[in-house]
N, C-alpha and C positions, 0 to 999 in steps of 0.2 A: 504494500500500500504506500508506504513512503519512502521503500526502494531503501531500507538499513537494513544492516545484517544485527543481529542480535547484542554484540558487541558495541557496535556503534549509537545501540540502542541503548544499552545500560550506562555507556561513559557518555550520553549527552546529559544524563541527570546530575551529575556530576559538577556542569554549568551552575552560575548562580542563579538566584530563585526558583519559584515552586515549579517542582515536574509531575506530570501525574503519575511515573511510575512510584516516586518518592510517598507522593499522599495515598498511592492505591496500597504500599506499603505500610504505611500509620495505620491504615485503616483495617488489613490484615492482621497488622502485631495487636491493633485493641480486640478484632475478635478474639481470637486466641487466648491470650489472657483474662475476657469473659466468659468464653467455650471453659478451659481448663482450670481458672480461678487461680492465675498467675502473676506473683506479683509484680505491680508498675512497672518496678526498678530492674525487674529482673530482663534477661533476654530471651525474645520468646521464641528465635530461633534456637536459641543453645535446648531449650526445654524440650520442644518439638524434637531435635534430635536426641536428648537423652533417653527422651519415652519410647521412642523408637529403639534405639540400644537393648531398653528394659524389656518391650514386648515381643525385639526378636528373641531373645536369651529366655526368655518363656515357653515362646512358643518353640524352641530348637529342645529346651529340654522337655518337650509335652506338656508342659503345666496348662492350666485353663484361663482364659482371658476373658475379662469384664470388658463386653465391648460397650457401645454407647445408650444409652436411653437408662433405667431403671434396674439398677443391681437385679441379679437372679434371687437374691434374699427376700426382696421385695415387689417380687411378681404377681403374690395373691393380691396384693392390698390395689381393690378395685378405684380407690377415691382419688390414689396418685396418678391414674390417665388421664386424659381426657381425647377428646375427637378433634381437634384445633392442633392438626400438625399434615405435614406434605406428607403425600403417598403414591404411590405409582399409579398410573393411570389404569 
């Protein structure tokens, strides 16, 4: 589209003032640290790659993984759903 290689892409942000890959950037590290409840100060790439670390050496020794929505402990408990979430068509 505007004929840069990927390269040329990431070192034009680099330039002063705002880029949008910088703000699409801000705007990822706050999910994240909403998503995983991580703190401010912390990096939330370093996090992201540590859990990764953690979950492949789980999953390499067989162990079981808690993946995303509502611990397996608490799957009876009907009043923690609700219907107000995306789902495949």
């Amino acid at each position: 589209m505007h004929d840069l290689s990927l390269r040329e892409l990431y070192r034009s942000s680099e330039f002063p003032g705002e880029h949008p890959l910088d703000v699409a950037q801000d705007k990822l590290d706050v999910a994240v640290r909403k998503a995983y409840g991580v703190n401010p100060s912390a990096d939330p790439l370093k996090f992201l790659f540590d859990l990764n670390i953690k979950l492949a050496t789980l999953e390499t020794d067989n162990k079981p993984i808690q993946g995303p929505g509502l611990p397996n402990n608490f799957q009876s408990y009907k009043e923690l759903r609700s219907a107000d979430c995306l789902s495949m068509p």
